[in-house]
C-alpha positions in Angstrom: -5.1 6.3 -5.7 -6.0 6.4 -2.3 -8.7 9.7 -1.5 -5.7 10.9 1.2 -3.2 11.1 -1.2 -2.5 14.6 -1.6 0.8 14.5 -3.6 3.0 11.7 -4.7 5.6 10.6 -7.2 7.3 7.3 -7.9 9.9 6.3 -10.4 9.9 3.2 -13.0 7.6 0.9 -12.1 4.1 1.4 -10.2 5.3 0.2 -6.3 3.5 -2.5 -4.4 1.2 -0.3 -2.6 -0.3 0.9 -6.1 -0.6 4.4 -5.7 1.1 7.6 -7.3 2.2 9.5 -11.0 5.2 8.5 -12.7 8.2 10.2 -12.7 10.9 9.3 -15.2 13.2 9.3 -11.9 14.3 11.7 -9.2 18.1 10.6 -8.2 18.4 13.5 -5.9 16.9 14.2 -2.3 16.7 17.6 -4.1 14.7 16.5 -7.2 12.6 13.7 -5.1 11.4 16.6 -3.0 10.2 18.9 -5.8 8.3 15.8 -7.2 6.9 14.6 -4.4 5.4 17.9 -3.8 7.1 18.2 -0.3 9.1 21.5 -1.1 7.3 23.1 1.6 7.9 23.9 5.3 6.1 23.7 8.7 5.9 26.5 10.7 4.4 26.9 14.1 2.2 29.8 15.7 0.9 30.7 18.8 -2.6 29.7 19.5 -5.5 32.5 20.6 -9.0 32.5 21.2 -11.8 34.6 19.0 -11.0 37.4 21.4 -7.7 37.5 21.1 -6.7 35.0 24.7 -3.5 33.5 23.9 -4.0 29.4 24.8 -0.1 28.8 26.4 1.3 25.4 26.4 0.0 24.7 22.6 1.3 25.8 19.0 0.0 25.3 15.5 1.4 23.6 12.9 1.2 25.6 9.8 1.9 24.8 6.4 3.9 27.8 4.9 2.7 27.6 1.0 -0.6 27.7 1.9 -1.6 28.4 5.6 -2.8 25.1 5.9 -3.2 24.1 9.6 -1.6 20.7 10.2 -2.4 20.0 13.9 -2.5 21.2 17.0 0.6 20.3 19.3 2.5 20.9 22.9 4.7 23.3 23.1 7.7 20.7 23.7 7.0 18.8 20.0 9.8 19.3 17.5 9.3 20.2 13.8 11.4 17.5 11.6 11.0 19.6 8.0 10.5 17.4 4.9 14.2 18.5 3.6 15.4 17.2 7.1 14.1 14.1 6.2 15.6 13.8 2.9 19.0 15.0 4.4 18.5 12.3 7.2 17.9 9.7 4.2 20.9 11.1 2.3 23.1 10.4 5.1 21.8 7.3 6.4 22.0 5.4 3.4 25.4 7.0 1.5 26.6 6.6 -1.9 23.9 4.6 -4.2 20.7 5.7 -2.4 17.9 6.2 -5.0 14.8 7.4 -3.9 11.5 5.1 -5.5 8.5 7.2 -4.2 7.4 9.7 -1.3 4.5 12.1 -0.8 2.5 13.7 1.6 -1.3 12.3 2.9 -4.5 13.7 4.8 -3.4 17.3 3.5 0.0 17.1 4.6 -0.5 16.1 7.9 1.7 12.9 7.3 4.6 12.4 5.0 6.8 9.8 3.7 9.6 8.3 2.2 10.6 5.5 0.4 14.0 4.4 -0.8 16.1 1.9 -2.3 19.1 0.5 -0.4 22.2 -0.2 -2.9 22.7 -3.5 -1.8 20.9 -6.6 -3.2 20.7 -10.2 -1.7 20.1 -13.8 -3.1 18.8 -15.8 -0.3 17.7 -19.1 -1.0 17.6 -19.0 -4.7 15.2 -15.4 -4.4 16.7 -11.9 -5.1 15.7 -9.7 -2.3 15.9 -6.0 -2.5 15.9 -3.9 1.1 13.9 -1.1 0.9 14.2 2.1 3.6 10.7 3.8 4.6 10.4 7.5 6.5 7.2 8.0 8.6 6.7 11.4 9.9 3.5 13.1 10.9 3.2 17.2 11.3 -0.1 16.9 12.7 1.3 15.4 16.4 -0.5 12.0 15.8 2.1 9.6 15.3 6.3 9.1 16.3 8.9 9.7 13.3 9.5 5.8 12.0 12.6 5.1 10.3 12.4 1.1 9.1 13.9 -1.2 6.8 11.4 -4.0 4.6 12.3 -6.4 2.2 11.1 -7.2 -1.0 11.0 -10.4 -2.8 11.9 -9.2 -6.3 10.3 -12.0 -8.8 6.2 -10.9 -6.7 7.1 -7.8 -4.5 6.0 -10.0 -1.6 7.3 -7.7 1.7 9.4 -9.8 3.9 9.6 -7.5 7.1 9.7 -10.4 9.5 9.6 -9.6 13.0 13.1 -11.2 13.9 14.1 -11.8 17.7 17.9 -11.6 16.8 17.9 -8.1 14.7 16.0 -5.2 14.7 14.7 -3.4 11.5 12.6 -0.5 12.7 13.4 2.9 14.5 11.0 5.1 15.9 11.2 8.7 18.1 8.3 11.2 19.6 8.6 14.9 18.3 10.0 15.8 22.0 13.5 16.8 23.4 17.0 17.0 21.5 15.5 15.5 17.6 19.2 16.0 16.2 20.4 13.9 19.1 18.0 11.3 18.4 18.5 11.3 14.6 22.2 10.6 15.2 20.7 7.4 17.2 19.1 5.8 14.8 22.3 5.4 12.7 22.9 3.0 15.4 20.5 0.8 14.6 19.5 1.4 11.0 23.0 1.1 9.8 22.9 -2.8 11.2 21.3 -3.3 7.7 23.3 -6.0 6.7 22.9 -7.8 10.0 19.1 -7.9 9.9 19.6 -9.4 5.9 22.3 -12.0 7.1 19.7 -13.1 10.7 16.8 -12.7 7.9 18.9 -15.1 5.4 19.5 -17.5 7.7 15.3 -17.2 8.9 14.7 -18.0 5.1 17.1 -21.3 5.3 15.3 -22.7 8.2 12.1 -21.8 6.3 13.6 -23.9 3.6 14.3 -27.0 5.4 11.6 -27.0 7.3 8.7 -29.5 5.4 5.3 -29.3 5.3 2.7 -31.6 4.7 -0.6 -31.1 3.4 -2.7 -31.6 7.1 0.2 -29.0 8.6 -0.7 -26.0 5.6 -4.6 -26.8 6.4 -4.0 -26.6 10.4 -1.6 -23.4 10.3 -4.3 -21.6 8.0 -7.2 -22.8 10.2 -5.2 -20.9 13.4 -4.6 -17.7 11.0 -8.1 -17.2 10.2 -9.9 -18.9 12.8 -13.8 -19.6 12.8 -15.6 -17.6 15.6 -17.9 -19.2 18.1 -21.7 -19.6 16.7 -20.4 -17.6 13.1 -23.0 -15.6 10.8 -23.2 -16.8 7.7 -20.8 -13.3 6.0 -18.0 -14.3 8.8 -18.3 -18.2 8.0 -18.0 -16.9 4.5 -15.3 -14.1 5.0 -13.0 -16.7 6.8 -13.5 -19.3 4.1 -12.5 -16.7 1.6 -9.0 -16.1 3.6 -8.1 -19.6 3.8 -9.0 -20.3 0.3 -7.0 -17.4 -0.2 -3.7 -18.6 1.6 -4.4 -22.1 0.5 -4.5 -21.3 -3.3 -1.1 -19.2 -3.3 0.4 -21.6 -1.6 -0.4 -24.7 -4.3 -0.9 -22.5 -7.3 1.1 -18.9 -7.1 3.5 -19.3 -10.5 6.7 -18.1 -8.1 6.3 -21.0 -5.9 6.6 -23.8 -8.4 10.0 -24.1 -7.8 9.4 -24.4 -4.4 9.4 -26.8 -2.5 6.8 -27.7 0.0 8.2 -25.8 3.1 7.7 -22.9 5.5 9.8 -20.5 2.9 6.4 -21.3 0.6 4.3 -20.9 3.0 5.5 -17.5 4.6 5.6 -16.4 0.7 1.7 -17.7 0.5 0.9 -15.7 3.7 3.1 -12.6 2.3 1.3 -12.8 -0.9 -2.1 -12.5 0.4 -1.5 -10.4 3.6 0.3 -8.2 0.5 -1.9 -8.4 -2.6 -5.7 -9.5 -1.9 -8.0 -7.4 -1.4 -9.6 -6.6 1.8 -13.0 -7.8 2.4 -14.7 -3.8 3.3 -12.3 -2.1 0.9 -11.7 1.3 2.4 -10.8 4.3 0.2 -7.8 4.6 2.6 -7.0 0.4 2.4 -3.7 0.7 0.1 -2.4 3.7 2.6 -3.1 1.4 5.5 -1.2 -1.1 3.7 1.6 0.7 2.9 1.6 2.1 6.6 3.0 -1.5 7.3 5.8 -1.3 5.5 7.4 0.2 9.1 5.0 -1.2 11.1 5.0 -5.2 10.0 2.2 -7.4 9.2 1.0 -9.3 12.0 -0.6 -12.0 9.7 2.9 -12.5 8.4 4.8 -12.4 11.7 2.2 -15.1 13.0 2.5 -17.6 9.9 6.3 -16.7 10.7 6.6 -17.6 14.4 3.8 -20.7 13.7 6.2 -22.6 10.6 9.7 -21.3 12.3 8.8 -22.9 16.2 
């Protein structure tokens, strides 16, 4: 488990990002929020020097349970409470929402959720599962992020493509009217099923679209490509990435069935952008990971735009 992990649960299964304690499930907001150790409340006070100067135009966010000081902030930013979240979630998603892990990191400073949509998709032969994700930061750092990702069942490969046609992601500052802006994101969020559908029909062009062996080897070259006069560690460290794509793509187990296309090699690039191991391994590398659930993986949304143009 990652060193800023402060509290956590998930349910079932361990999720992709690897981190957490089990939990035999928590069906409600209510219950997700006790077990995610998020039953707590931000609360902001004024801001004065050692003398006793008040500093105007600042507040401090303040954890309630324990006085912990999550950041400094404007007097403008909004406080979004963890149980706001949850009741955003709650209505967002409607009847069937189950809630697979959340938690807070860096001592609170940045929480999130993670839940299951109801809905499940086969698209080209795969079962696909879309997954919600809640960003928020108390600490005044980062924009509440409200995103959909999906997951290829059979490898929990993410599939978040970056798609021209339908948006997937949401995001807000902690400024002006946050109820009005909530209400907003239904607009976009609640398109679900048309970012599946655009995402489905992606896949089929994916699908149809074959690849021979001097196309995987060029397309991995431009992914991971060899710097001007290398050292011997980058020669090595890019060597290592291709091998890395190129042996998913002609050996992962799940791709057997498939065919030789740009849906296998998306998967390939999914896999390893997903799964391997960084090269510095960070104690914060899985959080970072996870962190692109909302934000997309530019390695994937490359290997995306090169097979799909």
């Amino acid at each position: 488990m990652s060193a800023n992990v402060e509290t956590m649960f998930y349910t079932r299964t361990t999720p992709w990002h690897g981190l957490g304690v089990n939990v035999e499930e928590a069906p409600t907001s209510e219950d997700a929020l006790v077990a995610a150790g998020l039953d707590w409340r931000v609360i902001q006070k004024d801001i004065r020097t050692y003398d006793g100067i008040s500093v105007p135009g600042f507040k401090a966010n303040v954890r309630n349970t324990d006085s912990q000081i999550l950041g400094i902030v404007t007097d403008r930013y909004k406080v979004v409470q963890n149980d706001e979240a949850f009741s955003f979630t709650d209505a967002l998603l409607g009847e069937g929402v189950t809630y697979e892990t959340a938690g807070s990191l860096q001592n609170g400073r940045r929480v999130w959720i993670l839940a299951k949509l109801p809905q499940k998709y086969i698209i080209s032969g795969d079962e696909i599962m879309p997954y919600l994700v809640f960003f928020n930061a108390h600490d005044g750092s980062g924009s509440i992020k409200v995103a959909m990702t999906p997951i290829r069942v059979v490898c929990q490969n993410t599939l978040n493509l970056a798609l021209k046609t339908a948006n997937r992601c949401w995001s807000v500052n902690h400024v002006g009217n946050i109820d009005k802006k909530l209400d907003d994101a239904f607009d976009t969020l609640l398109n679900a099923n048309k970012y599946m559908n655009e995402l489905g029909k992606g896949i089929d062009r994916l699908s149809h679209r074959k690849l021979n062996d001097r196309e995987v080897a060029e397309f991995t070259e431009i992914l991971f490509p060899m710097p001007l006069a290398p050292t011997e560690i980058q020669k090595k460290n890019v060597m290592q990435s291709r091998e890395g794509v190129l042996t998913r793509f002609y050996e992962a187990p799940d791709l057997k069935g498939v065919g030789k296309n740009g849906y296998r090699y998306v998967n390939a690039v999914s896999d390893f952008a997903t799964h391997a191991k960084p090269q510095r391994e960070r104690s914060n590398y899985r959080e970072t990971l996870f962190a692109k659930t909302a934000d997309g993986n530019s390695l994937i949304d490359k290997a995306y735009e090169m097979v799909a143009a």
